[in-house]
C-alpha positions as CSV (number, residue, x, y, z in Angstrom):
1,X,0.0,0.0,0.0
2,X,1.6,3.6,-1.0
3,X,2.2,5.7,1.9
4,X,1.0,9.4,1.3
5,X,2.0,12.2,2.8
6,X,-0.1,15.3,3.5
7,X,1.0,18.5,3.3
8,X,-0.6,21.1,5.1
9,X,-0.2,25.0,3.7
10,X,-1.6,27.5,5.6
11,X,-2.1,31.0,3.6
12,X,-3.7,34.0,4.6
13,X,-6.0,33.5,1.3
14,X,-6.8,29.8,2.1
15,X,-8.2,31.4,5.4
16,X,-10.1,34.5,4.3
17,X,-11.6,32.2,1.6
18,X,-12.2,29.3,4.0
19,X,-13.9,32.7,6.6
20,X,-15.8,34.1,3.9
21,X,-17.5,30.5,3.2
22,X,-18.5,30.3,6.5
23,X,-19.8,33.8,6.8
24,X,-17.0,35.2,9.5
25,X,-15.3,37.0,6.4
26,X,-16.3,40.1,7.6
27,X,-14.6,39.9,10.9
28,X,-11.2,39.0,9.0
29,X,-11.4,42.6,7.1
30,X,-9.0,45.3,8.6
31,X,-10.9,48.2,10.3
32,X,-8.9,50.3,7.8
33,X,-10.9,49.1,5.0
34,X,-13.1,51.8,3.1
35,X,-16.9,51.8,2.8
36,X,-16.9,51.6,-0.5
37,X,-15.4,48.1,-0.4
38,X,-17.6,46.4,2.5
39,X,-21.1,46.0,2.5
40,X,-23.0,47.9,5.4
41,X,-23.8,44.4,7.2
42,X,-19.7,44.2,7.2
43,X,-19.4,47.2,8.5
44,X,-22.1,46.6,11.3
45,X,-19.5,43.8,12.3
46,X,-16.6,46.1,12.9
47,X,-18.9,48.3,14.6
48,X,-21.3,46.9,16.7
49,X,-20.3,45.0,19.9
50,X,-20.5,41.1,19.2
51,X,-22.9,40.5,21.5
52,X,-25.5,43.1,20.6
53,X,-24.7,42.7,16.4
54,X,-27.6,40.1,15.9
55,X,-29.9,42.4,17.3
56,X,-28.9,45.5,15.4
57,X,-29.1,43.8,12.5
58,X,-32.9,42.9,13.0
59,X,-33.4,46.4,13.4
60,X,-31.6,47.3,10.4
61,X,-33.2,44.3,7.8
62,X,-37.0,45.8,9.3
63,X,-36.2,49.1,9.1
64,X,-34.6,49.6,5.7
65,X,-33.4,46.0,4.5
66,X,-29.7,47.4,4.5
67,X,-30.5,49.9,1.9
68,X,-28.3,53.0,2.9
69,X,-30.8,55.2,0.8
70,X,-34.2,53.6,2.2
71,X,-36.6,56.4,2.4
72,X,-40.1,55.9,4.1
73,X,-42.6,58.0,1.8
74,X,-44.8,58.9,4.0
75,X,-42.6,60.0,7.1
76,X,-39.4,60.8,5.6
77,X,-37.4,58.1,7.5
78,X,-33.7,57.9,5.8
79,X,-31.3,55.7,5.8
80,X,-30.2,52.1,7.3
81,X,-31.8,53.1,11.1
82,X,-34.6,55.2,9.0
83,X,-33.9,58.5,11.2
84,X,-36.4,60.9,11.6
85,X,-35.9,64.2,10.3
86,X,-33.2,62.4,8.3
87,X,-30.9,65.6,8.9
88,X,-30.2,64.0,12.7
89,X,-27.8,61.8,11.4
90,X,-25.6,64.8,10.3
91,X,-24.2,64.4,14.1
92,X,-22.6,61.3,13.0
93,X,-20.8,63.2,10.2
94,X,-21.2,65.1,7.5
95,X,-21.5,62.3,4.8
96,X,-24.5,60.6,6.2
97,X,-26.6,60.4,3.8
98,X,-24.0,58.0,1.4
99,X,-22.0,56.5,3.9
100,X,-23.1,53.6,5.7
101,X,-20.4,53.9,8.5
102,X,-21.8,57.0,9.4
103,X,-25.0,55.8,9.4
104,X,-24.2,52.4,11.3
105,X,-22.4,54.9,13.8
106,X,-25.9,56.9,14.5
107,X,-28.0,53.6,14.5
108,X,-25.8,52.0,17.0
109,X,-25.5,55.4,19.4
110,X,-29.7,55.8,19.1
111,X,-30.0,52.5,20.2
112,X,-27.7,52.7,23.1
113,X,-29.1,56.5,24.1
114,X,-32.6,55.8,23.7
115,X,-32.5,51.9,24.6
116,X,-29.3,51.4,26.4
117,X,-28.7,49.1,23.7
118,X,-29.0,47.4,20.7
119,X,-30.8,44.3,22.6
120,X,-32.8,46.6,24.2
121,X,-33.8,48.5,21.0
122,X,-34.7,44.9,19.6
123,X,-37.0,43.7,22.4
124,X,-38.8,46.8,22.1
125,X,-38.9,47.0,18.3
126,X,-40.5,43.6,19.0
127,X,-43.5,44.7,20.8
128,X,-44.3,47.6,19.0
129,X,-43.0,47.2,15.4
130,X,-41.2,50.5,15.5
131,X,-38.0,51.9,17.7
């Protein structure tokens, strides 16, 4: 019987790939990565503590489906956390209405003001279908 051996190669593509297959890519992407490159759900993931992401990303997905330009027609809600007036995300920066980070940074800082936190913001969005 032919003896084989197995060779092992460990690359830092073999991983990301192998990461991004099982969904933990974004966590593997530097911090120093621009917006323009990473989806707003990856961006979330730098962002947003670990134990409160799965909640803030409820939020987000009923609010505005991850669509950084969502507009509600009737109230004027913008953006990922569908701010109202839309303008009150300008604390977070001057590009907010483009730029998901800044968006995802006035989200996440609502929640926690408002809520305490992005669990919080959840379990309430959950009663009343609005936060």
């Amino acid at each position: 019987m032919p003896s084989f051996k197995l060779r092992t190669r460990t690359s830092a593509a073999v991983l990301a790939g192998a990461a991004a297959l099982t969904g933990l890519g974004a966590a593997l992407v530097p911090a120093t990565a621009s917006a323009a490159t990473l989806s707003p759900k990856a961006i979330a993931a730098q962002m947003v503590p670990a134990n409160q992401l799965a909640s803030f990303s409820q939020i987000i997905f009923h609010e505005s489906s991850w669509n950084v330009h969502a507009t509600n027609a009737s109230s004027g809600a913008y953006g990922l956390g569908q701010a109202l007036p839309a303008s009150k995300m300008a604390s977070a920066g001057a590009d907010w209405r483009t730029n998901p980070r800044t968006q995802i940074k006035w989200a996440l800082n609502y929640m926690n003001t408002r809520y305490g936190s992005p669990n919080a913001a959840w379990a309430f969005w959950q009663t009343h279908h609005w936060y």
